[in-house]
Predicted model as a PDB file, atoms N, CA, C, CB and O in Angstrom, pLDDT in the B-factor column:
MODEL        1                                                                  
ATOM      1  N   UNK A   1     115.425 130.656  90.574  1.00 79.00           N  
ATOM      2  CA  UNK A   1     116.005 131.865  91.112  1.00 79.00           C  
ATOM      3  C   UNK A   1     115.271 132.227  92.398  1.00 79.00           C  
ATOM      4  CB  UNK A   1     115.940 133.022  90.083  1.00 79.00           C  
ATOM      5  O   UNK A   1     114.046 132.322  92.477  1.00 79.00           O  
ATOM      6  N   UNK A   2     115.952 132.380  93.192  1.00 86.00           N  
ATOM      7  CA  UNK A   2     115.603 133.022  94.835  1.00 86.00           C  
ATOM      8  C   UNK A   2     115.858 134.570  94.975  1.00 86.00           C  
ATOM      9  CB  UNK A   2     116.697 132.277  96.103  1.00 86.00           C  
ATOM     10  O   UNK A   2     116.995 134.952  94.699  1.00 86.00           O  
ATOM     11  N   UNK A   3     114.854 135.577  95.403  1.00 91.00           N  
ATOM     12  CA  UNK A   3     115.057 136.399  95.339  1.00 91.00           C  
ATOM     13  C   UNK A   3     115.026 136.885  96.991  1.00 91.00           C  
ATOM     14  CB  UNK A   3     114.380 136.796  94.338  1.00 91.00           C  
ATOM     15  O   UNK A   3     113.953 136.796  97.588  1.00 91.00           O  
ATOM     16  N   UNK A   4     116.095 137.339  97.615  1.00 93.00           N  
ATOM     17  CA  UNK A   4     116.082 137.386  99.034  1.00 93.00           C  
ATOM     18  C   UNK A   4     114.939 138.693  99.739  1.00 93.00           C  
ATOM     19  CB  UNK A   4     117.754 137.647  99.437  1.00 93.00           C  
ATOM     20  O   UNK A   4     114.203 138.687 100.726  1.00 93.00           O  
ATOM     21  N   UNK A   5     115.189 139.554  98.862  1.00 95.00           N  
ATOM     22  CA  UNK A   5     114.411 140.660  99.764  1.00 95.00           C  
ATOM     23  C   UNK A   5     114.158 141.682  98.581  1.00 95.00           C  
ATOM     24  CB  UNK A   5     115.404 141.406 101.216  1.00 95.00           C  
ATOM     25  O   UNK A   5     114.573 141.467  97.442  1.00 95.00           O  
ATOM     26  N   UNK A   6     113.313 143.018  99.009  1.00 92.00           N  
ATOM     27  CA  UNK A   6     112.873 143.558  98.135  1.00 92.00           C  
ATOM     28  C   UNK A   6     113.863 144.783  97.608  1.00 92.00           C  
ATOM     29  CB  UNK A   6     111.629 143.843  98.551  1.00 92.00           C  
ATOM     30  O   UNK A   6     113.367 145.647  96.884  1.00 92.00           O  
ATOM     31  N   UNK A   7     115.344 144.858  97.995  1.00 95.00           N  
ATOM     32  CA  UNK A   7     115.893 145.521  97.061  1.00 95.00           C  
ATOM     33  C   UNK A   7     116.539 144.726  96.084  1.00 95.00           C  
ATOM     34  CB  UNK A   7     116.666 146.366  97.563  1.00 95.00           C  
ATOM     35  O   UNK A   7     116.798 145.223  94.988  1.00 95.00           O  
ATOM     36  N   UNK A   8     116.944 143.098  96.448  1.00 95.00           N  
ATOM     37  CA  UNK A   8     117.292 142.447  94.912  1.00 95.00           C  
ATOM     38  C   UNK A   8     116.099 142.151  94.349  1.00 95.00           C  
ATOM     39  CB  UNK A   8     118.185 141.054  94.857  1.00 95.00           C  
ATOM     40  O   UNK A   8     116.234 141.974  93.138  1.00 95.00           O  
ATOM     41  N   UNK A   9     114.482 141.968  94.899  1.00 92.00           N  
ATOM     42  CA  UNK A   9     113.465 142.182  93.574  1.00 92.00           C  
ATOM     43  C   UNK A   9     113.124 143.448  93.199  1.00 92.00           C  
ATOM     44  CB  UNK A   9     112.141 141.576  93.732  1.00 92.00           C  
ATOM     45  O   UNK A   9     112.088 143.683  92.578  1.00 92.00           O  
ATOM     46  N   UNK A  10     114.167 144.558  93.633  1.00 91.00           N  
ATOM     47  CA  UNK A  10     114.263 145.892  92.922  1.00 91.00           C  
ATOM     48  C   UNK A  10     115.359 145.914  91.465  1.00 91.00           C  
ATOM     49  CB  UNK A  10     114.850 147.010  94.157  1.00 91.00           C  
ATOM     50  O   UNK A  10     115.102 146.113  90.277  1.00 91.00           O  
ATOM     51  N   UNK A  11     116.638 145.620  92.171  1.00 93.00           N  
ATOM     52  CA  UNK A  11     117.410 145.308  91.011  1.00 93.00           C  
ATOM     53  C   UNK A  11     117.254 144.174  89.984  1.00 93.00           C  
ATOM     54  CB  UNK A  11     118.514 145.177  91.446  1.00 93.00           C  
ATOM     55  O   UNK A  11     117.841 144.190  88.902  1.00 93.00           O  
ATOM     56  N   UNK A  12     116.641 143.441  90.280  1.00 93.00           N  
ATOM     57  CA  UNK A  12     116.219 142.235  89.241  1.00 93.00           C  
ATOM     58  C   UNK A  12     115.423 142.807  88.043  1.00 93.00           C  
ATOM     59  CB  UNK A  12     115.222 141.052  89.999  1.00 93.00           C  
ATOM     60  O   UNK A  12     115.719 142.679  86.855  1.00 93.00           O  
ATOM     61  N   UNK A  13     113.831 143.786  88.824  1.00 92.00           N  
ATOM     62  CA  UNK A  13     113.349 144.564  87.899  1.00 92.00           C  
ATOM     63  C   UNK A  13     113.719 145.252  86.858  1.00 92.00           C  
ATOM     64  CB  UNK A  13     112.976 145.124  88.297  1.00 92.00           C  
ATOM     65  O   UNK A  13     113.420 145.310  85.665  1.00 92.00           O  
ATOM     66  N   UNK A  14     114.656 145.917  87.798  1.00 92.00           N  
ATOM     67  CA  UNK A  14     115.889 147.379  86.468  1.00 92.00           C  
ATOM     68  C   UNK A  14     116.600 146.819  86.002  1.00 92.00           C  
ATOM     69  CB  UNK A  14     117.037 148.729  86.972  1.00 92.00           C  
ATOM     70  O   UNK A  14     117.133 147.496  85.123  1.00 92.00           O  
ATOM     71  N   UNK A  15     117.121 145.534  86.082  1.00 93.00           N  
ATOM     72  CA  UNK A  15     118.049 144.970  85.242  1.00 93.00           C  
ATOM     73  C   UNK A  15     117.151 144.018  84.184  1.00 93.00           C  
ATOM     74  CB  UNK A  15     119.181 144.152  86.146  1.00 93.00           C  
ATOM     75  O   UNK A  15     117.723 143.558  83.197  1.00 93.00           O  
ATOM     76  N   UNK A  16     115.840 143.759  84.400  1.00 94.00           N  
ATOM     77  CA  UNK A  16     115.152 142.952  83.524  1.00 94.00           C  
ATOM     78  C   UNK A  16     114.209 144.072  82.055  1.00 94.00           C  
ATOM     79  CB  UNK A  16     114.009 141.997  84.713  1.00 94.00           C  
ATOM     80  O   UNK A  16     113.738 143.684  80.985  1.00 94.00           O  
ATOM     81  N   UNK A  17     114.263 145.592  82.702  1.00 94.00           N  
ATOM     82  CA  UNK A  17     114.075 146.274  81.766  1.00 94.00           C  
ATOM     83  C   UNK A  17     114.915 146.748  80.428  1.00 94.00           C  
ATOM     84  CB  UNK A  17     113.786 147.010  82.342  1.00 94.00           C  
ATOM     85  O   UNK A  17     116.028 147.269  80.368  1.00 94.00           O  
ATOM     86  N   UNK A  18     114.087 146.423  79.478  1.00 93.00           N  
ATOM     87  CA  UNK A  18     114.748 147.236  78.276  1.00 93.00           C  
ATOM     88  C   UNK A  18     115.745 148.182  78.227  1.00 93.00           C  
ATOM     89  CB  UNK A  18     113.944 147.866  77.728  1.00 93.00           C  
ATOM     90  O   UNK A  18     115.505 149.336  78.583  1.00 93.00           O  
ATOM     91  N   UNK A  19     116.985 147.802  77.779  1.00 92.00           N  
ATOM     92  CA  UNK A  19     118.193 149.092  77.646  1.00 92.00           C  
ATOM     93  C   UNK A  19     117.445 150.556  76.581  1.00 92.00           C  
ATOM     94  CB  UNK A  19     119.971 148.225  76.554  1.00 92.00           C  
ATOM     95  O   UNK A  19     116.696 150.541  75.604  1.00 92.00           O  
ATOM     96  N   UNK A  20     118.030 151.574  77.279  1.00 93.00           N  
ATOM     97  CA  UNK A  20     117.301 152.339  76.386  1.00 93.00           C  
ATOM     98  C   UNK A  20     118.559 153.499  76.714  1.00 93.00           C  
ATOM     99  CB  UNK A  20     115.458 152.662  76.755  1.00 93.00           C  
ATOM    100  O   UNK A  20     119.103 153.554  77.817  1.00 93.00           O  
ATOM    101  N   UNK A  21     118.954 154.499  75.447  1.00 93.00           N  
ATOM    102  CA  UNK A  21     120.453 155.115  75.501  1.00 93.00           C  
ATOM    103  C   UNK A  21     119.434 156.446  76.350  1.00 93.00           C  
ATOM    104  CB  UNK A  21     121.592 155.519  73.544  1.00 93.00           C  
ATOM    105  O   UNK A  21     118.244 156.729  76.213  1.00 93.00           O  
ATOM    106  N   UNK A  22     120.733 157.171  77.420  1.00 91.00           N  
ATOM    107  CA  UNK A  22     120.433 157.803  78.606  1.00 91.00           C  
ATOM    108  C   UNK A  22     120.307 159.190  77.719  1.00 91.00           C  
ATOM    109  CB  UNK A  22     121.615 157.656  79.955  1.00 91.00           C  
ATOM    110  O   UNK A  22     119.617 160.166  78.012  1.00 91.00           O  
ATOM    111  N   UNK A  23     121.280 159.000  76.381  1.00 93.00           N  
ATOM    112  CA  UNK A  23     121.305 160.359  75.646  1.00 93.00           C  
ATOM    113  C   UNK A  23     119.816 160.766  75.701  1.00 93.00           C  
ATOM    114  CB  UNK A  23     121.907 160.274  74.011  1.00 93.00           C  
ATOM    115  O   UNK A  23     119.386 161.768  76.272  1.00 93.00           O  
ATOM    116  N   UNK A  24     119.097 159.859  75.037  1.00 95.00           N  
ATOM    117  CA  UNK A  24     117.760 159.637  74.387  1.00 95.00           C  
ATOM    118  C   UNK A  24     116.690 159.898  75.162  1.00 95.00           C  
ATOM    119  CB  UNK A  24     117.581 158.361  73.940  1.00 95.00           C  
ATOM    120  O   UNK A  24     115.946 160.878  75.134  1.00 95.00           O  
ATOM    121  N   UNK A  25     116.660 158.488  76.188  1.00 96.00           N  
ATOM    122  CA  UNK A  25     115.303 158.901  76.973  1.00 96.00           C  
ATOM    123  C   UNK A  25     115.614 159.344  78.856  1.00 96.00           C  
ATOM    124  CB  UNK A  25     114.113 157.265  76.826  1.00 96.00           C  
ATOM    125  O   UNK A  25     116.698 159.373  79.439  1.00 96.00           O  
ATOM    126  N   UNK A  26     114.508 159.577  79.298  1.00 95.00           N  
ATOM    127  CA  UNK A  26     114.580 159.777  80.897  1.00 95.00           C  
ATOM    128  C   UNK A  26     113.969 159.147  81.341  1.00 95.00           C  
ATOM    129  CB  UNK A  26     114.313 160.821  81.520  1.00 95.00           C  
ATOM    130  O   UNK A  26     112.861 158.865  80.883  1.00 95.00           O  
ATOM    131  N   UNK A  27     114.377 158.744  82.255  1.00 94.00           N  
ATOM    132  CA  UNK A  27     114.384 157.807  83.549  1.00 94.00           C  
ATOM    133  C   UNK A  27     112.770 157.106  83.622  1.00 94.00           C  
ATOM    134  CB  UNK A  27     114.772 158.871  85.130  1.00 94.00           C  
ATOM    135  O   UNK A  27     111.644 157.520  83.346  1.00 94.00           O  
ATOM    136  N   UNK A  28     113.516 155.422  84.314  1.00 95.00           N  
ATOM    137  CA  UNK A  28     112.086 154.734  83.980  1.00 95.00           C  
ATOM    138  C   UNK A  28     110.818 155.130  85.217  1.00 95.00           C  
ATOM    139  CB  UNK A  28     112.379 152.852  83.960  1.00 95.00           C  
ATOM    140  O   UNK A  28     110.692 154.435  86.226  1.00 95.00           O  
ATOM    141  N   UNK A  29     110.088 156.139  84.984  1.00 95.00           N  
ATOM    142  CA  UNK A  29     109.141 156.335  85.260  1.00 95.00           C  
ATOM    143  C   UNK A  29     107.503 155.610  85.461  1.00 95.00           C  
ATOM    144  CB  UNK A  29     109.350 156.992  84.722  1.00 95.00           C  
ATOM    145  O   UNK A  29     106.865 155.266  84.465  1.00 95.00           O  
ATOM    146  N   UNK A  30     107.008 155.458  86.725  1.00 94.00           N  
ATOM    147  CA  UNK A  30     105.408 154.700  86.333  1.00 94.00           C  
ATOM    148  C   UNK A  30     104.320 155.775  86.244  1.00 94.00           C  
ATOM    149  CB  UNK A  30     104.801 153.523  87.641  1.00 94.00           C  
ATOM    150  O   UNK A  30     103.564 156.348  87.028  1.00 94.00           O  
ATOM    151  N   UNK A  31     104.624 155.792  84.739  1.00 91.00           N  
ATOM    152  CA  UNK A  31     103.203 156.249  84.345  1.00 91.00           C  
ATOM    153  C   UNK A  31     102.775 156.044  82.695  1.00 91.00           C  
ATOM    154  CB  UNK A  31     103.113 157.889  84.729  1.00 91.00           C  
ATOM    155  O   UNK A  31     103.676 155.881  81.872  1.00 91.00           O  
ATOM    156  N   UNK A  32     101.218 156.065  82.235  1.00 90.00           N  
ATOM    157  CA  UNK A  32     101.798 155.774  80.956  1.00 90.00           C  
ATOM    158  C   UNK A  32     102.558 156.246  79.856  1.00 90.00           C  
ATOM    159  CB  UNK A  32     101.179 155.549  80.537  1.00 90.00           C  
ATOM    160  O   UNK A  32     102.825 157.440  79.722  1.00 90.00           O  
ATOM    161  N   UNK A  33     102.983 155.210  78.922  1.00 91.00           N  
ATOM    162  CA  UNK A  33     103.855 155.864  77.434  1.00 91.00           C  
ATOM    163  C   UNK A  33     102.930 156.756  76.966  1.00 91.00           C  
ATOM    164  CB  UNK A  33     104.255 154.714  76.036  1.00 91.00           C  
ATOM    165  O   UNK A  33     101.706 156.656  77.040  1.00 91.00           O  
ATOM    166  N   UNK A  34     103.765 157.882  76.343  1.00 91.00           N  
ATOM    167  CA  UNK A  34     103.529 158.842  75.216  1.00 91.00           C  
ATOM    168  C   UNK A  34     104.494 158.260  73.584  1.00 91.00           C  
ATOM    169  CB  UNK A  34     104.169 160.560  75.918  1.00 91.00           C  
ATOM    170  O   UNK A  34     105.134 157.356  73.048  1.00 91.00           O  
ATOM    171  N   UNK A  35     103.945 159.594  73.457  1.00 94.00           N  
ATOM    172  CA  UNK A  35     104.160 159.233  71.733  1.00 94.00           C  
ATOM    173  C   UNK A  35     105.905 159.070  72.081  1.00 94.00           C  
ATOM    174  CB  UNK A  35     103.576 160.911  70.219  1.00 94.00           C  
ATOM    175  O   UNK A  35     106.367 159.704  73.030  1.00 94.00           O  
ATOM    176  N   UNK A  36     106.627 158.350  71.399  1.00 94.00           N  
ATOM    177  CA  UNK A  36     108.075 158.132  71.201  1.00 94.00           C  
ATOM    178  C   UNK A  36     108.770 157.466  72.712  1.00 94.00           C  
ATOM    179  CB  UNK A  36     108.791 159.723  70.745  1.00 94.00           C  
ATOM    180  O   UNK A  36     109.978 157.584  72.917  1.00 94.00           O  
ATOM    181  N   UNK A  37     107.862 156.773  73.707  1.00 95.00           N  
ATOM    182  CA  UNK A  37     108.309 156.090  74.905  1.00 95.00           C  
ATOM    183  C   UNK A  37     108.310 154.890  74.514  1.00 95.00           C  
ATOM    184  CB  UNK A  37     107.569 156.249  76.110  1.00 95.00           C  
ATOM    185  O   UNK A  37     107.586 154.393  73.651  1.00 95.00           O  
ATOM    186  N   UNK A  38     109.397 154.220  75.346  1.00 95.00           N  
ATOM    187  CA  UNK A  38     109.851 152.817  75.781  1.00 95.00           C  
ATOM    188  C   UNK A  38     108.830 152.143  76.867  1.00 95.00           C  
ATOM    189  CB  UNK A  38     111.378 152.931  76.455  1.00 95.00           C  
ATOM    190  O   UNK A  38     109.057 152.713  77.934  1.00 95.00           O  
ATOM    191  N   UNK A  39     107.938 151.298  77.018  1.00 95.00           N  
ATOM    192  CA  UNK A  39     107.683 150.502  78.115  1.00 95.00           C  
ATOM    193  C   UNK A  39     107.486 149.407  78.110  1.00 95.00           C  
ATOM    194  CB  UNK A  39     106.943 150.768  78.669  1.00 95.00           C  
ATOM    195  O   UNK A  39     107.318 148.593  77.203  1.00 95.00           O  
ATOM    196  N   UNK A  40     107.507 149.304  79.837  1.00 95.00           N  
ATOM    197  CA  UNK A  40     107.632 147.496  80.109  1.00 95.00           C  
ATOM    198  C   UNK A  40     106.025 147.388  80.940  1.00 95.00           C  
ATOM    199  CB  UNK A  40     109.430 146.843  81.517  1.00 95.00           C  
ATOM    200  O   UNK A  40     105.158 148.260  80.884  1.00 95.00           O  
ATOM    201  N   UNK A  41     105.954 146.407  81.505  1.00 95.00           N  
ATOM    202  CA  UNK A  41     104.832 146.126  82.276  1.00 95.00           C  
ATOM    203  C   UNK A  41     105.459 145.200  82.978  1.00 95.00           C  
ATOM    204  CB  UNK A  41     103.555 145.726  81.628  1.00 95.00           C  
ATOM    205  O   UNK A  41     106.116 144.318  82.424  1.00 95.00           O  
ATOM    206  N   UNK A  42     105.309 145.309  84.485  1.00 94.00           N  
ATOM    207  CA  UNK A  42     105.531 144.105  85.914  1.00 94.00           C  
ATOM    208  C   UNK A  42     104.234 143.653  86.195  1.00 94.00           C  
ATOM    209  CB  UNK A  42     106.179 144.782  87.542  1.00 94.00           C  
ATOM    210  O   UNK A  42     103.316 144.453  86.377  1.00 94.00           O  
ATOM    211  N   UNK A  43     104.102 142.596  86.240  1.00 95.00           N  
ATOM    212  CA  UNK A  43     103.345 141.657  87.050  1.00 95.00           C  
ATOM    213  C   UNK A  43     103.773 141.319  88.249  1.00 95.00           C  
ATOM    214  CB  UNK A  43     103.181 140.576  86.480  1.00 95.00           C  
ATOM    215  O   UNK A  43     104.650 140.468  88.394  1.00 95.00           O  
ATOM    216  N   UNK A  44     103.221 141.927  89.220  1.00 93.00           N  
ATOM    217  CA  UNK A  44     103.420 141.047  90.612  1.00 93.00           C  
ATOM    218  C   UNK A  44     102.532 140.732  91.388  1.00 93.00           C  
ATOM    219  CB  UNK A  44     104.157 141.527  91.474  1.00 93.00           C  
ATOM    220  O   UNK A  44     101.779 141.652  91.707  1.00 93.00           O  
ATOM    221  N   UNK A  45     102.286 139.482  91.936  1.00 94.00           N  
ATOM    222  CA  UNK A  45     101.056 138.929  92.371  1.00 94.00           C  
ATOM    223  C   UNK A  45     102.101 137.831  94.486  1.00 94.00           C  
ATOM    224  CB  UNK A  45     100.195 137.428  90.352  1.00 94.00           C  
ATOM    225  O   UNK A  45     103.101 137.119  94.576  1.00 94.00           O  
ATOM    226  N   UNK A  46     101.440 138.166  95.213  1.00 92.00           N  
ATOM    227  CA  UNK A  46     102.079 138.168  96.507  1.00 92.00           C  
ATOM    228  C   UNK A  46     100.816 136.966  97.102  1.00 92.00           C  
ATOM    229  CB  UNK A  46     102.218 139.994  97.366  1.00 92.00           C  
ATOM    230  O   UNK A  46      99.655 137.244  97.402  1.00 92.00           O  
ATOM    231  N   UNK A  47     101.326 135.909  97.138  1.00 94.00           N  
ATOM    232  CA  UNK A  47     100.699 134.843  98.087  1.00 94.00           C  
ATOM    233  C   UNK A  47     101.110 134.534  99.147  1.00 94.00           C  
ATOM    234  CB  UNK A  47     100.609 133.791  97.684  1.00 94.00           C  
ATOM    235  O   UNK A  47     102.290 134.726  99.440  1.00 94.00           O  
ATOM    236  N   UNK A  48     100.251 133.986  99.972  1.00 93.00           N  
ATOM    237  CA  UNK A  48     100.845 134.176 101.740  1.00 93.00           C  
ATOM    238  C   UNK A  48      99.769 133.261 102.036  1.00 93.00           C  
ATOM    239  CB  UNK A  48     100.788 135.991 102.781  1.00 93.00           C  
ATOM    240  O   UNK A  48      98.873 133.209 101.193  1.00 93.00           O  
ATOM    241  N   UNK A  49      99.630 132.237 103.465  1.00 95.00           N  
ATOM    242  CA  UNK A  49      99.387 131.392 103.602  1.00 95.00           C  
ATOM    243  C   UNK A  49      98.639 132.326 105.005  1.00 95.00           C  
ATOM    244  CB  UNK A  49     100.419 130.267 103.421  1.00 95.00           C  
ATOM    245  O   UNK A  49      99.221 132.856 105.951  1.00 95.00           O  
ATOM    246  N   UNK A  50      97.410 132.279 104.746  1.00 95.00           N  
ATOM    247  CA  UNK A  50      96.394 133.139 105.753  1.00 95.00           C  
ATOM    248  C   UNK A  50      96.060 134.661 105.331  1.00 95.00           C  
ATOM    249  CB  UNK A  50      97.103 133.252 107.287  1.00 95.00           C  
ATOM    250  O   UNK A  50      95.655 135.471 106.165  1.00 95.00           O  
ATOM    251  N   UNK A  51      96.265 135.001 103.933  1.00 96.00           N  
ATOM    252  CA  UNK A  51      95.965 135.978 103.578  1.00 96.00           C  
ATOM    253  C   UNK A  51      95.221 135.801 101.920  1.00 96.00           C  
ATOM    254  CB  UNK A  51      97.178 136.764 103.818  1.00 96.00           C  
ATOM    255  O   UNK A  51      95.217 134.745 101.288  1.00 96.00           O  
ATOM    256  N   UNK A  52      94.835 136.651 101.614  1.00 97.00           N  
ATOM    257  CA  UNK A  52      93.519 136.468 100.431  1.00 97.00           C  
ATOM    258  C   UNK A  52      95.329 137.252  99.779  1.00 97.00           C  
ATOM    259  CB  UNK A  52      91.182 137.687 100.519  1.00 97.00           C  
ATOM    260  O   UNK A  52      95.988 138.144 100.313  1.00 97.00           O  
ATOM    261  N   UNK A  53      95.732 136.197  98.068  1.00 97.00           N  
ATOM    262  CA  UNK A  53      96.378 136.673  96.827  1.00 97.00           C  
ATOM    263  C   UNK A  53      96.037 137.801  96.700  1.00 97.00           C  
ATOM    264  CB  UNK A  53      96.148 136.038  95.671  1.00 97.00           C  
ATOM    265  O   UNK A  53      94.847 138.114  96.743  1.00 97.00           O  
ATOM    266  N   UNK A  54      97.473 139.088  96.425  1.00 97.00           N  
ATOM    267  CA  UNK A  54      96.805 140.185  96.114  1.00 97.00           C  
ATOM    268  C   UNK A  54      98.026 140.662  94.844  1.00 97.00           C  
ATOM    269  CB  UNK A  54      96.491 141.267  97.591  1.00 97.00           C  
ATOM    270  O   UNK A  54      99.016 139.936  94.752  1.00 97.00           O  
ATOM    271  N   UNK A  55      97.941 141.548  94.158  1.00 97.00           N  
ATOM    272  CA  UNK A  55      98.503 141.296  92.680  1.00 97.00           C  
ATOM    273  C   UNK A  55      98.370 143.090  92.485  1.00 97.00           C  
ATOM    274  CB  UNK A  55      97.321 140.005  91.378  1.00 97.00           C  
ATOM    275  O   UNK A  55      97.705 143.928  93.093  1.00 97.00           O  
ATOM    276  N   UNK A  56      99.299 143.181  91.390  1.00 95.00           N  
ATOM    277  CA  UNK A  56      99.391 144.742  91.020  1.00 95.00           C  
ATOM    278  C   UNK A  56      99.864 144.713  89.636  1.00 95.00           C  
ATOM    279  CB  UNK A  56     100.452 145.671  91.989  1.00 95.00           C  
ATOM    280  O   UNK A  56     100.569 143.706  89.579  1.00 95.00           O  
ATOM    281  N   UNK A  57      99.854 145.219  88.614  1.00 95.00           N  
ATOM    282  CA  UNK A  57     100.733 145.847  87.370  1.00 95.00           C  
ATOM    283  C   UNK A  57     101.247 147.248  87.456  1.00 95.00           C  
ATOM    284  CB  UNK A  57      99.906 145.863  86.087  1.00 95.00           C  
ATOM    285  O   UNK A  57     100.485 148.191  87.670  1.00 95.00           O  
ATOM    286  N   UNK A  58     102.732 147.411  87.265  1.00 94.00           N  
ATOM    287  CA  UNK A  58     102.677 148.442  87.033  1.00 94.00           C  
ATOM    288  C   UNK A  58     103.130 148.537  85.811  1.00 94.00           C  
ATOM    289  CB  UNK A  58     103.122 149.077  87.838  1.00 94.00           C  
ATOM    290  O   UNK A  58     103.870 147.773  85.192  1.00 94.00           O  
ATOM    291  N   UNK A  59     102.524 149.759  85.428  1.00 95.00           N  
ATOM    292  CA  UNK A  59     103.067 150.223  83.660  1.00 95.00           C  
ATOM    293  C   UNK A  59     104.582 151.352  83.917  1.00 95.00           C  
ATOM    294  CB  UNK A  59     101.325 151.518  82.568  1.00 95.00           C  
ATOM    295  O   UNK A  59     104.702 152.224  84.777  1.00 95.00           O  
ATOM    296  N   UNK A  60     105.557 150.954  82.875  1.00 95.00           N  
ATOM    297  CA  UNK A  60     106.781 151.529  83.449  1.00 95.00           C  
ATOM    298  C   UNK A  60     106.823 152.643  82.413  1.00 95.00           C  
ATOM    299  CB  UNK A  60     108.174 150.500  83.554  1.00 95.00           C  
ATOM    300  O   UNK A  60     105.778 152.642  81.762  1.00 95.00           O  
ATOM    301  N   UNK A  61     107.490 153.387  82.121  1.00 96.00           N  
ATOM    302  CA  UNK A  61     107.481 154.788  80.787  1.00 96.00           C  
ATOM    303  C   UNK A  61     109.181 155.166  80.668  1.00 96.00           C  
ATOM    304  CB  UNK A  61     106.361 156.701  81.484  1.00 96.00           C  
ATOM    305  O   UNK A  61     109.866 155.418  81.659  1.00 96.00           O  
ATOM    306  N   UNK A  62     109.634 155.153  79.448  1.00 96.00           N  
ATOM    307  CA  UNK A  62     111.028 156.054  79.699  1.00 96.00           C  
ATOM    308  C   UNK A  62     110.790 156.768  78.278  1.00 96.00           C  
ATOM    309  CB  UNK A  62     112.798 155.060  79.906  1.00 96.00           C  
ATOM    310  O   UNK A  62     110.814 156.295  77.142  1.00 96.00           O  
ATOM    311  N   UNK A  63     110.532 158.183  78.782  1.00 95.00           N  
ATOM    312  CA  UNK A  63     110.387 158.861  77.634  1.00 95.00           C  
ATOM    313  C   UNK A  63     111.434 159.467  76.986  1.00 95.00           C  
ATOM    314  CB  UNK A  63     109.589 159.672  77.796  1.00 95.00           C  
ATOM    315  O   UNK A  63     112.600 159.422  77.378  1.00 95.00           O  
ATOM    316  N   UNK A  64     110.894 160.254  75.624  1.00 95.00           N  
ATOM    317  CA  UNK A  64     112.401 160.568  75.149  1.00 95.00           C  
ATOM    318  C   UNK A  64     112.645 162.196  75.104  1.00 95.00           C  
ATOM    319  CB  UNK A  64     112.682 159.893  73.519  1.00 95.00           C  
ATOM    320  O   UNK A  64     111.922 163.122  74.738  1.00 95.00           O  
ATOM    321  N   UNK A  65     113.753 162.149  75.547  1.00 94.00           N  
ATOM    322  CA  UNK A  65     114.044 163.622  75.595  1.00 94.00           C  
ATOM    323  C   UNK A  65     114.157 164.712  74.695  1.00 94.00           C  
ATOM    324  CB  UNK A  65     114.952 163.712  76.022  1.00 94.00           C  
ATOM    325  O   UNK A  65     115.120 164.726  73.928  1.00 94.00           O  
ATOM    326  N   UNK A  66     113.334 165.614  74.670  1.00 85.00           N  
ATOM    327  CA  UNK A  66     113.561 166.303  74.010  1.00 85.00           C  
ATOM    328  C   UNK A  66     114.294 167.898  74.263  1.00 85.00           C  
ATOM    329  CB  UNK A  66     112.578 166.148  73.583  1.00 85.00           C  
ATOM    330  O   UNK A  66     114.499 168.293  75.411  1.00 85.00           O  
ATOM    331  N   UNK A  67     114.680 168.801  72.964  1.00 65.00           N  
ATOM    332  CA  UNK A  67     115.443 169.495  73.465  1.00 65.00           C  
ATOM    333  C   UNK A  67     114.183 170.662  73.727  1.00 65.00           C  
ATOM    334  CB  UNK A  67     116.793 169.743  72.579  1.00 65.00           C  
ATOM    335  O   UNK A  67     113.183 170.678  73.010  1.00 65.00           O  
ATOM    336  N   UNK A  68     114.364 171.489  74.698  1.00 60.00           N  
ATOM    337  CA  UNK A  68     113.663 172.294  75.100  1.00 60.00           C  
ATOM    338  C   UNK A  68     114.486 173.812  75.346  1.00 60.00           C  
ATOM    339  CB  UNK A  68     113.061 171.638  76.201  1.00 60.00           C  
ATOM    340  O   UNK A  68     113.910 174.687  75.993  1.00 60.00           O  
ATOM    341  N   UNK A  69     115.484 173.986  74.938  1.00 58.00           N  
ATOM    342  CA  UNK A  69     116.368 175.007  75.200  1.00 58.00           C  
ATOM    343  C   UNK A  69     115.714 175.895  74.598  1.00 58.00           C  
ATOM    344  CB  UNK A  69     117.718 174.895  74.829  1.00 58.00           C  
ATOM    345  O   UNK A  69     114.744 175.354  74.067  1.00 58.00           O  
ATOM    346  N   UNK A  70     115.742 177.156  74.369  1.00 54.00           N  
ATOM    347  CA  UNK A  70     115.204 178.487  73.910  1.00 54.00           C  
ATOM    348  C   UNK A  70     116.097 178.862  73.344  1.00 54.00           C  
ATOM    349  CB  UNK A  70     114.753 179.457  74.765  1.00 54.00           C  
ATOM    350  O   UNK A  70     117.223 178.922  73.839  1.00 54.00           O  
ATOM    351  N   UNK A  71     115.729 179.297  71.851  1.00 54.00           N  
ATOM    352  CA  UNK A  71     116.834 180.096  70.899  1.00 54.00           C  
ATOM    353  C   UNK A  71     117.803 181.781  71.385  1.00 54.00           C  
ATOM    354  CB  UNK A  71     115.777 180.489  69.461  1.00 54.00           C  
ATOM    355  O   UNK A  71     117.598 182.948  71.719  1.00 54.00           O  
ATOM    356  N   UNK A  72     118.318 181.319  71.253  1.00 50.00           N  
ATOM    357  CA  UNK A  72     119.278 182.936  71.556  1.00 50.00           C  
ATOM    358  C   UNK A  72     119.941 183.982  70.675  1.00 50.00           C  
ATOM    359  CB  UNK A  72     120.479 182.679  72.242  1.00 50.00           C  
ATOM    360  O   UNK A  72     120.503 184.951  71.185  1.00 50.00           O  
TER     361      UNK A  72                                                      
ENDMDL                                                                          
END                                                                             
């Protein structure tokens, strides 16, 4: 697989993450899981020919929603 530029290794990402129902949780967020979150972890590591390998993880979070409405 060839990935041309960095918005199809954007969509490759979101499409390589875990389905998770929209009812349920919110949006995939980087930061870490809490109690009742979904996450993934990316590895990306960037080699270049005159530059020192440089590499990142990010931790992804889609938490779950809860209801927060106030009784009436």
């Amino acid at each position: 697989m060839v990935i041309p530029d960095a918005k199809a290794l954007l969509a490759w990402i979101e499409a390589s993450l875990p389905e998770v129902a929209p009812a349920a949780f919110g949006p995939w967020l980087a930061e870490p899981a809490g109690p009742g979150a979904v996450s993934a972890v990316v590895h990306i590591r960037v080699e270049s020919a005159g530059r020192p390998a440089r590499s990142i993880v990010v931790v992804l979070s889609a938490h779950p929603i809860t209801d927060t409405g106030s009784a009436s």
